[in-house]
Backbone as XML, in Angstrom:
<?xml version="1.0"?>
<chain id="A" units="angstrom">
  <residue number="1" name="UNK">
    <atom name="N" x="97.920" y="112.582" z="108.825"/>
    <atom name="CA" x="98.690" y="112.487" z="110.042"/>
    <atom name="C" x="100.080" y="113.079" z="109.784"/>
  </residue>
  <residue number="2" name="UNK">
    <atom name="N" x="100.052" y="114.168" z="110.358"/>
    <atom name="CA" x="101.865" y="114.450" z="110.247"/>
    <atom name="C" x="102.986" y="113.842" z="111.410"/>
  </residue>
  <residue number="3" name="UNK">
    <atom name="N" x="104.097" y="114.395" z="111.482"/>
    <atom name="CA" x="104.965" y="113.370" z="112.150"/>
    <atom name="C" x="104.696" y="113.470" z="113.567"/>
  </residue>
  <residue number="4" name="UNK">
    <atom name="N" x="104.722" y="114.318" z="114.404"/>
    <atom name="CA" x="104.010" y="114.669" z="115.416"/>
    <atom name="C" x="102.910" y="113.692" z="116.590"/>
  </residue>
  <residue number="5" name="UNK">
    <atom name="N" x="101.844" y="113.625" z="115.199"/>
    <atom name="CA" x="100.577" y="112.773" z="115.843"/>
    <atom name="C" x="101.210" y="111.358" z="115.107"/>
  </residue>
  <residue number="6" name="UNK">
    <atom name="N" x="102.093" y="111.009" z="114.395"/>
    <atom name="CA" x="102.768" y="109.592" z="113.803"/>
    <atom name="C" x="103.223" y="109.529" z="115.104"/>
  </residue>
  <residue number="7" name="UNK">
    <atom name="N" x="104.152" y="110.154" z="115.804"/>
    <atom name="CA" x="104.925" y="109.769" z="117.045"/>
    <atom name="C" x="104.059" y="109.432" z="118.230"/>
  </residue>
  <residue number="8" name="UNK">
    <atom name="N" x="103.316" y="110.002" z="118.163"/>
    <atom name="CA" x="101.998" y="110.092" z="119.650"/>
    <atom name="C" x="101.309" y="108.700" z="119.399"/>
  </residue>
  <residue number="9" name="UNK">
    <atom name="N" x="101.004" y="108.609" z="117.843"/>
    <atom name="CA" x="100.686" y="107.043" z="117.699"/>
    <atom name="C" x="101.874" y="105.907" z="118.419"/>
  </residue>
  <residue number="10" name="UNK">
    <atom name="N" x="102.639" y="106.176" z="117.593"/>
    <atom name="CA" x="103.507" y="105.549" z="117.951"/>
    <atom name="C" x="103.957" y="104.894" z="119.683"/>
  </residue>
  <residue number="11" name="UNK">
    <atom name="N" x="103.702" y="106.103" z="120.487"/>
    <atom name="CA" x="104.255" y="106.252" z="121.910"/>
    <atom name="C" x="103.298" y="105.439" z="122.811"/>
  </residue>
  <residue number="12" name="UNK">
    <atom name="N" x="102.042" y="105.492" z="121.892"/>
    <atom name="CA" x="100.996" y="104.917" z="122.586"/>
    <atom name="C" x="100.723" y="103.365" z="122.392"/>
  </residue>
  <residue number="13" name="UNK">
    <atom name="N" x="100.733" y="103.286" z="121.142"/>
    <atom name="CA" x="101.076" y="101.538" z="120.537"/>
    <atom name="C" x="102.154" y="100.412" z="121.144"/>
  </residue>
  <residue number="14" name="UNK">
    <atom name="N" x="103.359" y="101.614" z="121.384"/>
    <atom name="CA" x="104.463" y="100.581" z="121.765"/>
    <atom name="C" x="104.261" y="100.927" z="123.229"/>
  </residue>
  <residue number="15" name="UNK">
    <atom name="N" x="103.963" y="101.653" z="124.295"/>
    <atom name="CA" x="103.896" y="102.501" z="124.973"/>
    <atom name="C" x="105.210" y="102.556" z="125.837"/>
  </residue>
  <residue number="16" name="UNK">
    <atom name="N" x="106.099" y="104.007" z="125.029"/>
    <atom name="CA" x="106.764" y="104.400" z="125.370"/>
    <atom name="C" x="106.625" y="105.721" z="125.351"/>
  </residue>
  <residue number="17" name="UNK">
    <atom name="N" x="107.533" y="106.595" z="126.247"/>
    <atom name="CA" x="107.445" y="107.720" z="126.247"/>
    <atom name="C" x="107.466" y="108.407" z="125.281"/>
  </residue>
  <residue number="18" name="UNK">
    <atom name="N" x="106.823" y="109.792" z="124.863"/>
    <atom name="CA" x="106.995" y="110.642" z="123.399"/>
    <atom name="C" x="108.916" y="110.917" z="123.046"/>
  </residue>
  <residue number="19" name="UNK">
    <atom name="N" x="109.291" y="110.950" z="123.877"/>
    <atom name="CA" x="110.765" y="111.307" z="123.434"/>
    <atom name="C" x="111.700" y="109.959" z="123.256"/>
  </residue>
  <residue number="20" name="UNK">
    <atom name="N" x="110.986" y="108.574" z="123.677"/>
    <atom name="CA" x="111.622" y="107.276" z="123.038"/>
    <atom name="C" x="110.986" y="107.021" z="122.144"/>
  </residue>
  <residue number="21" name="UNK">
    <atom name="N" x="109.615" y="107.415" z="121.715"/>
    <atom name="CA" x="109.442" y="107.074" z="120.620"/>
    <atom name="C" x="109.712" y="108.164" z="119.148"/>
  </residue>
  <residue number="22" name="UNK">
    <atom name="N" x="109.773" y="109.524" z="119.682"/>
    <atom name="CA" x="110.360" y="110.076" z="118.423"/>
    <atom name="C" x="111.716" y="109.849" z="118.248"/>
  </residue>
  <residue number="23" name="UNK">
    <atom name="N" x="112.405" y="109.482" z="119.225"/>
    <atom name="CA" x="114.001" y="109.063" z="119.241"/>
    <atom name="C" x="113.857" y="107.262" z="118.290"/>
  </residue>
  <residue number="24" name="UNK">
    <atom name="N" x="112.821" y="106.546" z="118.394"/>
    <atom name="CA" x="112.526" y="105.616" z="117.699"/>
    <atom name="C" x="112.405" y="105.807" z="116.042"/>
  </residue>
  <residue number="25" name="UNK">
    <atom name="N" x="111.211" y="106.556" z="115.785"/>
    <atom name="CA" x="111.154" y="107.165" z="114.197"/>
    <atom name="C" x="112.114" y="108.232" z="113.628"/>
  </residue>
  <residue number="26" name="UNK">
    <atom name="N" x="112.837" y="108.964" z="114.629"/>
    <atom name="CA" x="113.658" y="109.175" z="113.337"/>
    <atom name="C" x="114.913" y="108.463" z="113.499"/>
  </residue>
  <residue number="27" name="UNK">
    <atom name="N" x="115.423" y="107.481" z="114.135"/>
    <atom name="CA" x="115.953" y="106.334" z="113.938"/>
    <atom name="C" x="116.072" y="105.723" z="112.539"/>
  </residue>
  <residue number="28" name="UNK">
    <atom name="N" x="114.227" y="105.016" z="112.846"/>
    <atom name="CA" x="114.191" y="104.654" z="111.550"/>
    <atom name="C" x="114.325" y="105.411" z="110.355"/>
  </residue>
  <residue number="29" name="UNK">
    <atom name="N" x="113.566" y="106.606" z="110.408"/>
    <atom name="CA" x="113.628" y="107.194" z="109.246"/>
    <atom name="C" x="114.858" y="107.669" z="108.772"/>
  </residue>
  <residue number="30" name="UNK">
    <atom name="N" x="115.954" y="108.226" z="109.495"/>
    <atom name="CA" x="117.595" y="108.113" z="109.523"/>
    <atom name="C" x="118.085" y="107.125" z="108.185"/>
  </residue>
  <residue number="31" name="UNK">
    <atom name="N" x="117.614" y="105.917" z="108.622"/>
    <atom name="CA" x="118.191" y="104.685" z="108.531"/>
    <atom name="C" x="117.836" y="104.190" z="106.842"/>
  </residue>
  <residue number="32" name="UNK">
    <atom name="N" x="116.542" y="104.662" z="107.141"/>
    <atom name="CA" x="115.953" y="103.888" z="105.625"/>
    <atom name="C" x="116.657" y="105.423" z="104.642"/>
  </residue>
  <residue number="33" name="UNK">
    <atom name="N" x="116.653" y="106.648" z="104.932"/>
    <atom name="CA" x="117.508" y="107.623" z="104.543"/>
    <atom name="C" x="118.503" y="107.451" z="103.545"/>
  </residue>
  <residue number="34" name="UNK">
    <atom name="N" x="119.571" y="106.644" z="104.690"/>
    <atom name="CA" x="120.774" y="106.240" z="104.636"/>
    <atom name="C" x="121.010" y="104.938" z="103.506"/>
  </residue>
  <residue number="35" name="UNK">
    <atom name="N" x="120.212" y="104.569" z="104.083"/>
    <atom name="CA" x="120.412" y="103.410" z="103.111"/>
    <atom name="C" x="119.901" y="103.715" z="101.123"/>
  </residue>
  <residue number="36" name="UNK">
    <atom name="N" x="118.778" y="104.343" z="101.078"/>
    <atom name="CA" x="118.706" y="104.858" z="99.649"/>
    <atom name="C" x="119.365" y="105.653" z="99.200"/>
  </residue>
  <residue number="37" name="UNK">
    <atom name="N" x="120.075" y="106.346" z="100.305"/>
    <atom name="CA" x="121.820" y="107.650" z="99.591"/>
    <atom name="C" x="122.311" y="106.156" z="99.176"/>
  </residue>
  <residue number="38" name="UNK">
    <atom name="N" x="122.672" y="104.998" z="99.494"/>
    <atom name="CA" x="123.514" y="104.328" z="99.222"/>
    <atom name="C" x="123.225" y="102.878" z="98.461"/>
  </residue>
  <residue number="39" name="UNK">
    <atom name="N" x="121.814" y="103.653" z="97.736"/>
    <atom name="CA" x="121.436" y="103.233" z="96.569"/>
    <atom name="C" x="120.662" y="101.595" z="96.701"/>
  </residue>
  <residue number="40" name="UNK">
    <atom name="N" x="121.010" y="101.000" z="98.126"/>
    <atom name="CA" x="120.132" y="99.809" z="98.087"/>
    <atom name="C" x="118.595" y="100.076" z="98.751"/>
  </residue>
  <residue number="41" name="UNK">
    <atom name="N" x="117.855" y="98.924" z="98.945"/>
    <atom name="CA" x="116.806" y="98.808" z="99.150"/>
    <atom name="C" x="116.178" y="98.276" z="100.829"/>
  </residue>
  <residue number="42" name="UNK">
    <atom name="N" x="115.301" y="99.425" z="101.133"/>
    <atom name="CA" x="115.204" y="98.314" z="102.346"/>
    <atom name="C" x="113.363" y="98.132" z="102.437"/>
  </residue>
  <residue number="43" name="UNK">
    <atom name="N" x="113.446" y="96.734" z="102.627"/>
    <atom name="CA" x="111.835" y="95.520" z="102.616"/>
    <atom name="C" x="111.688" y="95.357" z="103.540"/>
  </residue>
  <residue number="44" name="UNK">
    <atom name="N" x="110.147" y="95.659" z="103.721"/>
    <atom name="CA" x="108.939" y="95.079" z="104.809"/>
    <atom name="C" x="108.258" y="94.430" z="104.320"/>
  </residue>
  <residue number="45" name="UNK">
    <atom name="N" x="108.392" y="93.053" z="104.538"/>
    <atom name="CA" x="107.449" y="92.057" z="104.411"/>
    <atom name="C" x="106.402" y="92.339" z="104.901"/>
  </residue>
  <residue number="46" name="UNK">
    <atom name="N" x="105.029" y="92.619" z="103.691"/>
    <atom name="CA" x="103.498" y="92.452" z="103.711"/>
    <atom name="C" x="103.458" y="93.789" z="104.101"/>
  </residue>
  <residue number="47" name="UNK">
    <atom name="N" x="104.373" y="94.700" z="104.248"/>
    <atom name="CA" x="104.234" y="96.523" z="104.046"/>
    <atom name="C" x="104.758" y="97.364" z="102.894"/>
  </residue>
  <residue number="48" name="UNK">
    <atom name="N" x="105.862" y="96.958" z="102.323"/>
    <atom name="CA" x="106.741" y="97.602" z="101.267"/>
    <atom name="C" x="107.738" y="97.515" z="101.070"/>
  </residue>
  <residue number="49" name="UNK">
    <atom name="N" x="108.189" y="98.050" z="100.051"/>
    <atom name="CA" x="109.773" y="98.288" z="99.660"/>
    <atom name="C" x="110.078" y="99.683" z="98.962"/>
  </residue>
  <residue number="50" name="UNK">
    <atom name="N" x="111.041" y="100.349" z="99.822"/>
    <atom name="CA" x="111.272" y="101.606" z="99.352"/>
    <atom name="C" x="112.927" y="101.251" z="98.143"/>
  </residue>
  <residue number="51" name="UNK">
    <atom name="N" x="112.926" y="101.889" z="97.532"/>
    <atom name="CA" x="114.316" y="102.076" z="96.343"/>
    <atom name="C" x="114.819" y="102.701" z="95.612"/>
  </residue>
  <residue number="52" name="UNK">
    <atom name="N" x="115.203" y="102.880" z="95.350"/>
    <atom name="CA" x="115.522" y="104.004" z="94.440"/>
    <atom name="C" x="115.911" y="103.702" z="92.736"/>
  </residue>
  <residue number="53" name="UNK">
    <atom name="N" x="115.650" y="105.038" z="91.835"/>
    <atom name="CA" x="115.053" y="104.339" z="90.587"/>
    <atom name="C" x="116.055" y="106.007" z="89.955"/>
  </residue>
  <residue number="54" name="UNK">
    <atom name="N" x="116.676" y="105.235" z="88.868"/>
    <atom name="CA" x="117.486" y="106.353" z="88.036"/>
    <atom name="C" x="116.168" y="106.927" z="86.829"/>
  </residue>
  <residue number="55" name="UNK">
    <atom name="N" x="116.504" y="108.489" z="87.043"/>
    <atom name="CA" x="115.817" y="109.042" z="85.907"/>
    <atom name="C" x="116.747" y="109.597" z="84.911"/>
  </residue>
  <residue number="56" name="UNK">
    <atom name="N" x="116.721" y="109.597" z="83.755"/>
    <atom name="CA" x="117.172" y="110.145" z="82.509"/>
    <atom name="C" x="117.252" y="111.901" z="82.400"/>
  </residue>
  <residue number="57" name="UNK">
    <atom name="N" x="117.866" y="111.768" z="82.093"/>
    <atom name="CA" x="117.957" y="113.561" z="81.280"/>
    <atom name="C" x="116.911" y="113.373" z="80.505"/>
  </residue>
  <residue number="58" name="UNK">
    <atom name="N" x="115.900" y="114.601" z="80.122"/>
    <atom name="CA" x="114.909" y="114.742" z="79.064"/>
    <atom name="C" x="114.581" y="115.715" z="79.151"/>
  </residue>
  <residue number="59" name="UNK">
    <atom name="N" x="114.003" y="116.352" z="77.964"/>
    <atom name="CA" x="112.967" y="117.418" z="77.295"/>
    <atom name="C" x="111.915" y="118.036" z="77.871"/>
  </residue>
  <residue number="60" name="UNK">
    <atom name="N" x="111.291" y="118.604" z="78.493"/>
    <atom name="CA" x="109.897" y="118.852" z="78.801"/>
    <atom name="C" x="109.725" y="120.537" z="78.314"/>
  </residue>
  <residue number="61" name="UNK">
    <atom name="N" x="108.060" y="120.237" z="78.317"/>
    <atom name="CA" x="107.960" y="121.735" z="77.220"/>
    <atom name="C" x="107.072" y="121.936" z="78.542"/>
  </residue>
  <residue number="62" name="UNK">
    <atom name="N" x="107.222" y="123.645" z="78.773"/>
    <atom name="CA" x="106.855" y="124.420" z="79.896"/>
    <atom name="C" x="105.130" y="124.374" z="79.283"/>
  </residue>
  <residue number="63" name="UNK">
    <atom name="N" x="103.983" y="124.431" z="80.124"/>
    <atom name="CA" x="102.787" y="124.641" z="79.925"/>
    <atom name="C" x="102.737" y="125.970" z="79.945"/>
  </residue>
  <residue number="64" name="UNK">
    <atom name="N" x="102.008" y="126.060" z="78.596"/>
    <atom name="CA" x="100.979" y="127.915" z="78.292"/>
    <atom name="C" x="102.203" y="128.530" z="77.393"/>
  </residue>
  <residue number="65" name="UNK">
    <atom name="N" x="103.164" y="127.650" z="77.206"/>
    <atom name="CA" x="104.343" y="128.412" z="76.691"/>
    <atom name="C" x="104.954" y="127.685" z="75.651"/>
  </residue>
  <residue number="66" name="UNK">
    <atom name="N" x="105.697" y="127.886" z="74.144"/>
    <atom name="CA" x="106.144" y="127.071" z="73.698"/>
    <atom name="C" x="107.970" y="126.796" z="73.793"/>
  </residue>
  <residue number="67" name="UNK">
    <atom name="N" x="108.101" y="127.630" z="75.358"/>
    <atom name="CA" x="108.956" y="127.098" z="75.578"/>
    <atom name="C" x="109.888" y="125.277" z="75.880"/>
  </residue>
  <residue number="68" name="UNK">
    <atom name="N" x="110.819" y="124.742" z="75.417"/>
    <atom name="CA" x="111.452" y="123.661" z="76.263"/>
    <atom name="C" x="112.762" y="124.007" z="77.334"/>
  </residue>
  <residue number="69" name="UNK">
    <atom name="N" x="112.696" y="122.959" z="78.167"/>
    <atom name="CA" x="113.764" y="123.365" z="79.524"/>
    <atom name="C" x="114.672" y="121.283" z="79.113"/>
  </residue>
  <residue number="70" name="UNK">
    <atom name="N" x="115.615" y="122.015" z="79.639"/>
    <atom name="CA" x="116.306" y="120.282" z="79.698"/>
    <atom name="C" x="115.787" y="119.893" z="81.109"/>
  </residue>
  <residue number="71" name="UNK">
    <atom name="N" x="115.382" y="118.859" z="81.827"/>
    <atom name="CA" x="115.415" y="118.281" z="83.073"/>
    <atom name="C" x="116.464" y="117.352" z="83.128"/>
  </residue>
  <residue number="72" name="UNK">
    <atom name="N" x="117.397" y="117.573" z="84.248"/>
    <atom name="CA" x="118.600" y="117.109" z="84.406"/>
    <atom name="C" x="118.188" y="115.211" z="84.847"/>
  </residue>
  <residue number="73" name="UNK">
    <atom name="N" x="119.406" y="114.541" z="84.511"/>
    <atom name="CA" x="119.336" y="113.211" z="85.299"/>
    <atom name="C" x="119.296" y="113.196" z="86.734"/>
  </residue>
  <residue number="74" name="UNK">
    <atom name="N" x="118.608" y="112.223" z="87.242"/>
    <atom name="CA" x="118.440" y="112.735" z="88.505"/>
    <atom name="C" x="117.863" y="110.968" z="89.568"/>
  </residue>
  <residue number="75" name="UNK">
    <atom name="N" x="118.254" y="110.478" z="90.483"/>
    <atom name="CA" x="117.929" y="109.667" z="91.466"/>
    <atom name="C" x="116.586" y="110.229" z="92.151"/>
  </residue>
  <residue number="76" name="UNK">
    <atom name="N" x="115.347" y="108.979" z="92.346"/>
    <atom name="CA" x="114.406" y="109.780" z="92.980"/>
    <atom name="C" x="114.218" y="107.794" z="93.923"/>
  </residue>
  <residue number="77" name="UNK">
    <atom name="N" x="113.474" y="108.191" z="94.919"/>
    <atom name="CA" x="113.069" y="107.503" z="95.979"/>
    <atom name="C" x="111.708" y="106.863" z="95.450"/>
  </residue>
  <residue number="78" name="UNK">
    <atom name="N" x="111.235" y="105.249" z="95.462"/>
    <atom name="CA" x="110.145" y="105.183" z="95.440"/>
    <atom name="C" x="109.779" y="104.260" z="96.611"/>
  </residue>
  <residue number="79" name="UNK">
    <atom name="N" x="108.362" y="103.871" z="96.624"/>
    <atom name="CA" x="107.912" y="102.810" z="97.422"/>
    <atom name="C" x="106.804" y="102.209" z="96.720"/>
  </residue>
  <residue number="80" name="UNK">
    <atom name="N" x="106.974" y="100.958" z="96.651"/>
    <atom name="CA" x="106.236" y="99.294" z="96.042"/>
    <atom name="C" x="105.304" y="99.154" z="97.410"/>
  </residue>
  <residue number="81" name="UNK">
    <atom name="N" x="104.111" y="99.083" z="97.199"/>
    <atom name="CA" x="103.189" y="98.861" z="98.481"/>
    <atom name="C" x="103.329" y="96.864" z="98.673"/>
  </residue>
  <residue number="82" name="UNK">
    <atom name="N" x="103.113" y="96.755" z="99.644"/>
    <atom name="CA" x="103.033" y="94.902" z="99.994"/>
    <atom name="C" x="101.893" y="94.891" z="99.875"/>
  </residue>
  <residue number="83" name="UNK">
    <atom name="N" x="101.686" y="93.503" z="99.504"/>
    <atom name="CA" x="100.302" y="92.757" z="100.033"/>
    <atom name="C" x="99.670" y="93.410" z="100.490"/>
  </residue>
  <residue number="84" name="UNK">
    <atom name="N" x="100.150" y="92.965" z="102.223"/>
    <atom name="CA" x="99.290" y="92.448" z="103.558"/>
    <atom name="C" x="98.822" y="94.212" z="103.634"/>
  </residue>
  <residue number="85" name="UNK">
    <atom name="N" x="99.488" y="95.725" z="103.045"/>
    <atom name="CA" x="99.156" y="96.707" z="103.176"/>
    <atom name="C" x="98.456" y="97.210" z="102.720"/>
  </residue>
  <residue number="86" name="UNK">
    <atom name="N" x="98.327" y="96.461" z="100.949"/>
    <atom name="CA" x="97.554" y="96.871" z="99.543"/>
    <atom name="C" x="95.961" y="96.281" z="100.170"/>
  </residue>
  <residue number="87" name="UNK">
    <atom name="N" x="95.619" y="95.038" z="100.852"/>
    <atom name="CA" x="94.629" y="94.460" z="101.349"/>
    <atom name="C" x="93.863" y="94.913" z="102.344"/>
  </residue>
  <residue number="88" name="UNK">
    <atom name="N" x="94.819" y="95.651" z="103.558"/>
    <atom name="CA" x="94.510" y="96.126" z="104.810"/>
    <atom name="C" x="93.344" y="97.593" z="104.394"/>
  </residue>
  <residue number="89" name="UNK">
    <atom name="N" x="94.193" y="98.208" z="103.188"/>
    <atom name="CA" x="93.581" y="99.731" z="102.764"/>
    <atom name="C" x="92.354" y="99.441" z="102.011"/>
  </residue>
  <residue number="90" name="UNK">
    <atom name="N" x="92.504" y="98.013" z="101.169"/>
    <atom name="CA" x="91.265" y="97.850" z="100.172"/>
    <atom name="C" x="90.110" y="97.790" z="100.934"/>
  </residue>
  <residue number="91" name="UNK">
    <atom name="N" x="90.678" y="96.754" z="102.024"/>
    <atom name="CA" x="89.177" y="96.401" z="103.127"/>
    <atom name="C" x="88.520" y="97.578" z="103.807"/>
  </residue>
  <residue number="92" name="UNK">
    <atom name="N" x="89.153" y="98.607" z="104.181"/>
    <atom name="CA" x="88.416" y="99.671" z="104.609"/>
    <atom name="C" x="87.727" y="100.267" z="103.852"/>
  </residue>
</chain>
């Protein structure tokens, strides 16, 4: 599903128009954005938790090559699945 048919879901579930509900998701998506630039966490109970997780400077050796490259330190985004979401996907 790309964002598109996410919104059309969306418009139809809550049933609002396509332009309140893409004005809805990227709201949210804005938001949860915003909030991991600024390094905290935001939780859905029995869906997830997105956060963010420091990576190290390190070594990696290029494949087919015996070259190495440094990979810089670097902030990356994750998400912890919930429960009620980890259960919902198993059952199908």
């Amino acid at each position: 599903m790309n964002k598109a048919e996410f919104i059309d879901a969306v418009a139809t579930k809550a049933g609002l128009s396509k332009k309140d509900a893409k004005n809805a998701v990227d709201a949210v998506l804005d938001t949860i954005t915003e909030t991991l630039v600024k390094k905290d966490s935001v939780s859905f109970i029995g869906f997830g938790t997105f956060t963010t997780s420091e990576r190290a400077e390190r070594t990696a050796k290029v494949p087919g090559t015996d070259r190495t490259v440094k990979v810089p330190a670097t902030t990356v985004a994750k998400f912890k699945v919930g429960k009620a979401l980890k259960e919902a996907v198993a059952a199908k």
